[in-house]
VMD Tcl script that draws the C-alpha trace (Angstrom):
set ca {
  {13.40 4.56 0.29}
  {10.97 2.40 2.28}
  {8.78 -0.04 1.05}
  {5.99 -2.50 2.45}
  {6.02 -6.41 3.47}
  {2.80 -7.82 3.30}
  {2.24 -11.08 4.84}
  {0.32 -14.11 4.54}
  {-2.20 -12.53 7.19}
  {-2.41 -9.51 5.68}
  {-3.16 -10.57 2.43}
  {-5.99 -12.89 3.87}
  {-7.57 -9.79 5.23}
  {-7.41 -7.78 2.73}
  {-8.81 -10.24 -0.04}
  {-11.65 -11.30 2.31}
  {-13.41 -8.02 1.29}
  {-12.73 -8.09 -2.73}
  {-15.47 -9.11 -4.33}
  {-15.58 -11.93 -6.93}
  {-16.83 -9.77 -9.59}
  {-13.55 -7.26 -9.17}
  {-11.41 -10.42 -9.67}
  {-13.04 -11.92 -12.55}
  {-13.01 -8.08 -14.10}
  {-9.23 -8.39 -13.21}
  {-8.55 -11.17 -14.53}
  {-10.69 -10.33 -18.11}
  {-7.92 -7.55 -18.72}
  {-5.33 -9.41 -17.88}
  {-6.49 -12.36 -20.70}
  {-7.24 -9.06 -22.87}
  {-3.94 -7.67 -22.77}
  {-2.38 -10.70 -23.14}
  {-4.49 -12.14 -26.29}
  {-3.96 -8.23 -27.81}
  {-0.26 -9.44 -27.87}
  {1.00 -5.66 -26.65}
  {1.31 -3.17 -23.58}
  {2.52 -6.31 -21.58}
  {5.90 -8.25 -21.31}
  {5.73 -12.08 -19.91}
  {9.15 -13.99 -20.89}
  {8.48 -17.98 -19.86}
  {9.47 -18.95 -16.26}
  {12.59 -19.87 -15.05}
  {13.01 -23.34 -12.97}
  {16.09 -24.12 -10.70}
  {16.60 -27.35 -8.44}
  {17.45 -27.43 -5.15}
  {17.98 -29.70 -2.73}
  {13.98 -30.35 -1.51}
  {12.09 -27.98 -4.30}
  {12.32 -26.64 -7.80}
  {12.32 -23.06 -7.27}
  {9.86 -21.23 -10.34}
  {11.39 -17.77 -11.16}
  {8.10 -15.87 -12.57}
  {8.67 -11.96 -13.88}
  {5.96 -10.32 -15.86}
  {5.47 -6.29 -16.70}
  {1.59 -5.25 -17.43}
  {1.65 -1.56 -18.55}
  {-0.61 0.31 -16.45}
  {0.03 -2.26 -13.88}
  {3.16 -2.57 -12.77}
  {6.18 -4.86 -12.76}
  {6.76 -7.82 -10.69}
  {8.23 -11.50 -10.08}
  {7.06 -14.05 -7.92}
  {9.24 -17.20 -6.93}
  {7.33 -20.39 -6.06}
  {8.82 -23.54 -4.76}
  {7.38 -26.80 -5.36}
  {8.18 -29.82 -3.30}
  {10.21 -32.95 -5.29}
  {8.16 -35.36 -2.98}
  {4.30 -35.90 -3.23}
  {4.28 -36.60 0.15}
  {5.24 -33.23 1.69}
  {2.11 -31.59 2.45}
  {3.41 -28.12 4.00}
  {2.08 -26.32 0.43}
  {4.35 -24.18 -1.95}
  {6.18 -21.05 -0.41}
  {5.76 -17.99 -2.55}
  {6.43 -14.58 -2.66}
  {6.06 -12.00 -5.21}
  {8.64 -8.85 -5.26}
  {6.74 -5.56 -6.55}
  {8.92 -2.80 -7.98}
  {7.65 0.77 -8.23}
  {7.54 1.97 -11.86}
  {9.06 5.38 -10.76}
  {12.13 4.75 -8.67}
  {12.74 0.86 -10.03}
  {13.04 0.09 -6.46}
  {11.14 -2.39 -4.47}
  {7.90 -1.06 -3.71}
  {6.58 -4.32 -1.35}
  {7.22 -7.52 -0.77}
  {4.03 -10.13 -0.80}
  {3.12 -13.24 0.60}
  {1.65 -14.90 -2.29}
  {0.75 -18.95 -1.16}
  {-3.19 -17.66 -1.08}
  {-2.97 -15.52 -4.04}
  {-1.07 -17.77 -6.55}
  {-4.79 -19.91 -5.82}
  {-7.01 -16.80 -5.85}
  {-5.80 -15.67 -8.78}
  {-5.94 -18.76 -10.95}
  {-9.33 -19.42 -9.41}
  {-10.52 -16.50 -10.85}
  {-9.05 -17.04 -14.38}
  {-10.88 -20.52 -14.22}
  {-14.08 -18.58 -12.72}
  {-13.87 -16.23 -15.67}
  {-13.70 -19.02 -18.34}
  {-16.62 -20.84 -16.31}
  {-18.54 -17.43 -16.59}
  {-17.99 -17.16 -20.64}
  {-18.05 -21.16 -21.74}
  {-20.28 -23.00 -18.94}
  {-23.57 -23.54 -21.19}
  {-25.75 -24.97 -17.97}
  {-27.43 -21.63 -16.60}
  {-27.91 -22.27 -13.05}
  {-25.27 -25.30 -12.19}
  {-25.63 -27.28 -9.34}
  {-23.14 -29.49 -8.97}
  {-19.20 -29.36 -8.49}
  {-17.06 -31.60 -8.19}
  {-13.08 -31.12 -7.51}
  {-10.03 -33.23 -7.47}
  {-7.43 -32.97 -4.97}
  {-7.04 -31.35 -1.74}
  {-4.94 -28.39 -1.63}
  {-5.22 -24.27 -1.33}
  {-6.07 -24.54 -5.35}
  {-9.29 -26.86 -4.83}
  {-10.12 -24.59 -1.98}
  {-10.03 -20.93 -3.82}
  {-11.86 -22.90 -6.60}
  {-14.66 -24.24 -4.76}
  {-15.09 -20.79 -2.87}
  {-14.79 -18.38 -5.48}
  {-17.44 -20.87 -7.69}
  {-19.97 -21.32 -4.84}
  {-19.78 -17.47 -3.86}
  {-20.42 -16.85 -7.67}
  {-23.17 -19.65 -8.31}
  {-25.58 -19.45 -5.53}
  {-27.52 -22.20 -7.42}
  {-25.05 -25.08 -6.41}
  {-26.14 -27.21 -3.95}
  {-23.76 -29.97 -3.44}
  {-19.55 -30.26 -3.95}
  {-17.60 -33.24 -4.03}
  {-14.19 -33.45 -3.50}
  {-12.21 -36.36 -4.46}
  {-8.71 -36.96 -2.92}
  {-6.09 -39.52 -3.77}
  {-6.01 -40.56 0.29}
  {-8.33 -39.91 3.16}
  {-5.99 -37.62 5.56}
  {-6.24 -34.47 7.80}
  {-5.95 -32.11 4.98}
  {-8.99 -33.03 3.17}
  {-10.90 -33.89 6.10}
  {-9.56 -29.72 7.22}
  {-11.06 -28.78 3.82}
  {-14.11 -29.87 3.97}
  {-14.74 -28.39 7.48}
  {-13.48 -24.86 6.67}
  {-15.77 -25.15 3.38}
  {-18.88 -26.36 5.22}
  {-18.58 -23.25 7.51}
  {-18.26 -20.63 4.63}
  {-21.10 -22.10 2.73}
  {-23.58 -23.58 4.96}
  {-26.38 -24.07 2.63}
  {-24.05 -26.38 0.37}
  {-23.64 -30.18 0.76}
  {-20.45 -31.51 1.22}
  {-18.96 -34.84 0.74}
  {-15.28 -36.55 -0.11}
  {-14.36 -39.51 -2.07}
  {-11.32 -41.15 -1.90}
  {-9.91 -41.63 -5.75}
  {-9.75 -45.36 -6.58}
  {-12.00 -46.52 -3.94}
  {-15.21 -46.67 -5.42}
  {-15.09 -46.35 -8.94}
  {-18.79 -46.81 -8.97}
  {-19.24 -43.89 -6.89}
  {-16.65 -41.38 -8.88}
  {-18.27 -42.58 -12.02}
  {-21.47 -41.42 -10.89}
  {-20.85 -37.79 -9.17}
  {-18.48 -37.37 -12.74}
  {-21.55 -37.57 -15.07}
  {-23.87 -35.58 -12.57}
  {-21.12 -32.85 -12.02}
  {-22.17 -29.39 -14.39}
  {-18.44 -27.54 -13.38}
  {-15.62 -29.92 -12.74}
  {-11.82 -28.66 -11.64}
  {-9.00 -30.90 -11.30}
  {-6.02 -29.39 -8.94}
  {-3.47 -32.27 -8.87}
  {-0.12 -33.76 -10.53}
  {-1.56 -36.82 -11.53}
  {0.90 -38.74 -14.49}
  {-2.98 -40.69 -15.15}
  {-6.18 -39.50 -15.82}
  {-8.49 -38.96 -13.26}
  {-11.74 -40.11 -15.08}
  {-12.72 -41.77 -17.91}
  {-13.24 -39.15 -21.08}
  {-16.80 -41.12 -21.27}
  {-18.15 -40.03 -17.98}
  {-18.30 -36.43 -18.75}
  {-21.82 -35.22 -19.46}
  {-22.16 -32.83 -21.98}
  {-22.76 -28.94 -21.52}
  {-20.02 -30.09 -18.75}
  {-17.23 -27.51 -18.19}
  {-13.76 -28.64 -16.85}
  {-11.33 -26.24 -15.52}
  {-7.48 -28.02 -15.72}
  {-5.30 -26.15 -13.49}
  {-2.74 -28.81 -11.66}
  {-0.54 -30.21 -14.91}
  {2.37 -27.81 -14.61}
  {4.70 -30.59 -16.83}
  {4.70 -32.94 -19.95}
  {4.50 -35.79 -17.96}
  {1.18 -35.11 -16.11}
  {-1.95 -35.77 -17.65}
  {-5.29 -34.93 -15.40}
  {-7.40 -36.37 -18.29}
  {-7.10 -38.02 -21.28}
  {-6.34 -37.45 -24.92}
  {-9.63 -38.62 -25.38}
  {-11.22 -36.37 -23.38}
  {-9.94 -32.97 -25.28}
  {-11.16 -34.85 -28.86}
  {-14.67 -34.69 -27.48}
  {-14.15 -31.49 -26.42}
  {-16.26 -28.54 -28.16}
  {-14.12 -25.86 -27.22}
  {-10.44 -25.61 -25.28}
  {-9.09 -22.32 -24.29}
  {-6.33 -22.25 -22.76}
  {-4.00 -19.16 -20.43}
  {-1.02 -18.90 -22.84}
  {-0.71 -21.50 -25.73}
  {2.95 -21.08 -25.34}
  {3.28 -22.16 -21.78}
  {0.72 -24.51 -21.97}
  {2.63 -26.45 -24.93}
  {6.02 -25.99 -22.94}
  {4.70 -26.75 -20.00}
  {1.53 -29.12 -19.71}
  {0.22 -31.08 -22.63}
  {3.32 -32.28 -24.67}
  {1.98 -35.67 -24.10}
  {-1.46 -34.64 -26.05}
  {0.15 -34.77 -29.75}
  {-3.87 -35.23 -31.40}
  {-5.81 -32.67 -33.36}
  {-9.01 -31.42 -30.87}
  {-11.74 -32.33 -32.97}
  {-13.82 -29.62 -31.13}
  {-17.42 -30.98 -31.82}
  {-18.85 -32.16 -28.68}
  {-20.59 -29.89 -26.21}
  {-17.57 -30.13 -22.99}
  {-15.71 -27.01 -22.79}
  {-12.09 -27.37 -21.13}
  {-10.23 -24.56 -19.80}
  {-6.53 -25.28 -19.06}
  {-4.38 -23.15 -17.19}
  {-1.04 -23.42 -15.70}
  {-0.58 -19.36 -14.77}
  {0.72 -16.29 -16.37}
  {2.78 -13.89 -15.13}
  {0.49 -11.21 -16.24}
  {-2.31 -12.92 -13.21}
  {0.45 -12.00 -10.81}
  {0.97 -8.69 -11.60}
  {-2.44 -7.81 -11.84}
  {-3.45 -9.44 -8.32}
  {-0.07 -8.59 -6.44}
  {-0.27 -4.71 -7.63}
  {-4.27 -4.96 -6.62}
  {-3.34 -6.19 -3.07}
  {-0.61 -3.53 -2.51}
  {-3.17 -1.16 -3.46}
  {-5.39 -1.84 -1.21}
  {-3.04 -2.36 1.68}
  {-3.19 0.94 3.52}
  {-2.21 0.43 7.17}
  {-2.67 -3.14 6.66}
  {1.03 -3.88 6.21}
  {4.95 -3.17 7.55}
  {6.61 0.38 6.11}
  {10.26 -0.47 6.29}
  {11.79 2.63 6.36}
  {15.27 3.86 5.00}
  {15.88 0.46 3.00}
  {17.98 2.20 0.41}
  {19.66 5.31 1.44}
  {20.86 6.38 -1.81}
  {23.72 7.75 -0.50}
  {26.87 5.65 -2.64}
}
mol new
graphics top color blue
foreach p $ca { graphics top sphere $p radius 0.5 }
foreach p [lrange $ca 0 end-1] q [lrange $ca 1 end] { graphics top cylinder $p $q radius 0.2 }
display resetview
């Protein structure tokens, strides 16, 4: 039995050509199948502690799709900046052998990127934003601001706001200049010039927060309305991007998976959504399903771009 290994170069190459359309079609099934509460099986993920990370133990089955799990380590200490290892293990459906290992650091962004892109598609109520504004600094800010500004050609100017002015952000912004030229840049440092973050909040039409802030970010009262905030970094109780106050105003919240979001994210938001205002809020914190989909789409499309490893499992005891 052979099987492939896909690496983090591979994967790079081969998602460079997908278009953002085929992702945010992906992405609608995968929210379909799950909300149609069949054809798909997602038990909650797994955590275990080590020594420098907390290992995440994802395994999800999408009939039609396939069956995979994806393992994803996040750092104990803020300041490590090396980004969260992940791979994804693909079994084939016939043999229940391994039918590829992936390098999934880019796609656990890409894919939640287009799950937020999706939800900006069906709640944004601006037609033709031009503004975004992200917080935080890492590969999920980066797939979000790409896979927006490749979808909106109508925004003009991005502003990401980091909690410190360092390499990584400064890295950002240069590889995002060069694949969108015709977009203005610029970075704020969070904290600095509350002046400053209080106006590009109000004047921002798509917001995304990416971090694993314990505060919020912004106050609930700078959001404009017909604003549209995608949540993705709160992965625990304890974090809250934005405030309490800030879902109340809220005209709609949809959320990935209610369960994992409750489990998971907003424990610490106990109050009713009073869901009249005009801010939508999408808050995800990733379903299994998104990996199967996006892991079983890349292995599809691997052809020679990959390593055969031949004569893996003999089958001979």
């Amino acid at each position: 039995m052979s099987f492939l290994i896909i690496t983090a170069a591979d994967v790079s190459r081969i998602v460079s050509s997908v278009h953002h359309s085929r992702l945010e079609n992906l992405m609608a099934f995968v929210f379909h199948t799950l909300s149609s509460g069949s054809g798909f099986d997602a038990p909650l993920r797994e955590a275990i502690t080590m020594a420098q990370h907390k290992a995440l133990f994802m395994p999800a089955r999408v009939q039609g799709l396939g069956t995979s799990i994806k393992v994803v380590s996040i750092p104990h200490h803020p300041a490590d900046q090396r980004g969260l290892p992940a791979s994804s293990l693909v079994l084939d459906e016939n043999t229940g052998g391994i039918r590829a290992i992936v390098n999934a650091r880019q796609l656990t962004a890409l894919r939640t990127a287009a799950g937020s892109l999706l939800a900006t598609r069906l709640l944004l109520s601006v037609g033709n934003p031009s503004t975004f504004l992200a917080f935080g600094a890492g590969k999920q800010v980066e797939a979000h601001v790409d896979l927006h500004l490749r979808a909106y050609s109508t925004i003009e100017t991005c502003t990401i706001v980091n909690k410190s002015d360092n390499q990584r952000l400064r890295d950002l912004i240069i590889r995002l200049k060069s694949a969108h030229p015709t977009v203005t840049f610029q970075s704020l440092i969070l904290k600095d010039d509350l002046a400053r973050l209080e106006q590009v909040t109000r004047a921002a039409n798509i917001i995304c927060t990416a971090t694993s802030s314990k505060e919020p970010l912004f106050e609930a009262n700078w959001v404009s309305p017909g604003t549209h905030l995608n949540l993705i970094g709160s992965y625990t109780p304890e974090m809250a991007e934005v405030s309490s106050e800030l879902l109340h105003q809220a005209g709609k919240v949809v959320v990935d998976s209610k369960e994992a979001c409750a489990s998971e994210a907003w424990g610490a938001h106990k109050g009713q959504v009073r869901r009249a205002g005009k801010i939508t809020i999408f808050k995800s914190v990733g379903v299994g399903l998104q990996d199967v989909a996006i892991t079983n789409m890349v292995v599809n499309l691997a052809g020679e771009i990959s390593t055969r490893i031949d004569s893996y499992d003999d089958n001979q005891f």
